[in-house]
C-alpha positions, 0 to 999 in steps of 0.5 A: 531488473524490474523496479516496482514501487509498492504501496501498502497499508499493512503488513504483506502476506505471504500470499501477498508476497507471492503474488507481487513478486511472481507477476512478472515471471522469472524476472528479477524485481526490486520493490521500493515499498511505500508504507502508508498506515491506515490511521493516516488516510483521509476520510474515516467516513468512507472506509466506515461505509466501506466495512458496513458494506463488508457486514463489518459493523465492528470495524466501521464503530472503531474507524476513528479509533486508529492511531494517527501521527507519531502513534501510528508511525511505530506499528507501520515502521514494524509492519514495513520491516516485516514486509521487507523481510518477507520480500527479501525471504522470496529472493527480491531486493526491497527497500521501503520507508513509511510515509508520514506526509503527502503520500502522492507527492512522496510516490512521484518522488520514489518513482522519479528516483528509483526509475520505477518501472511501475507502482502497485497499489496493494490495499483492502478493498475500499469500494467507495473510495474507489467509486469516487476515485480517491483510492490510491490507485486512482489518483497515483495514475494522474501523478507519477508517469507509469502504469499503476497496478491496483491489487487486493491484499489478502487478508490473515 
């Protein structure tokens, strides 16, 4: 069986679903997911850079208005739940946990832990996050010792 560790910032889709749990065939997967709500990432400046090049002048007026801390943990420990379901629906074993602290330090210990095979980064795209190297996907691949795949959520 196929261990990928998951990253995510909102809930999956069913298309996100299908194409994290097709990418490798027939194989089976388990998924251990790494929710890590939004309102917690560094650098609320980016991501309002980022919606205003997206022509998404509303969303980059309310970056600072996301819930942080224990506001944030109830919608994410939801939105992990619903995810996990979704994953388990399309036949795949998943566990998951969000991650209040040290996100990075976090994924190397599940990645040590569950002997993953791989980590996919599934996000929104954040353009100048990624620019400069401080998306997920960037500094997961100088931590955790296998391949990070960096994927594009679809969005609802």
């Amino acid at each position: 069986m196929f261990t990928s560790v998951l990253m995510i910032e909102k809930p999956l889709t069913s298309e996100d679903v299908d194409f994290v749990t097709t990418l490798h065939g027939r194989e089976g997967v388990s998924f251990f997911v790494l929710m890590q709500p939004r309102g917690d990432q560094a650098d609320v400046l980016l991501r309002a850079i980022d919606d205003v090049a997206f022509g998404e002048l509303d969303q980059a007026i309310h970056e600072g208005d996301e819930p942080e801390g224990q506001e944030a943990k109830a919608p994410a420990e939801l939105a992990l739940e619903h995810s996990l379901a979704a994953l388990r629906e399309a036949g795949c074993q998943a566990m998951g946990q969000v991650v209040e602290d040290h996100p990075l330090d976090r994924l190397k210990a599940v990645v040590d832990d569950k002997g993953a095979d791989e980590v996919i980064v599934l996000t929104a795209p954040h353009y100048v996050e990624e620019f400069f190297h401080r998306d997920w996907a960037s500094r997961a691949r100088h931590k955790v010792g296998v391949p990070v795949l960096k994927l594009f959520a679809h969005s609802e």
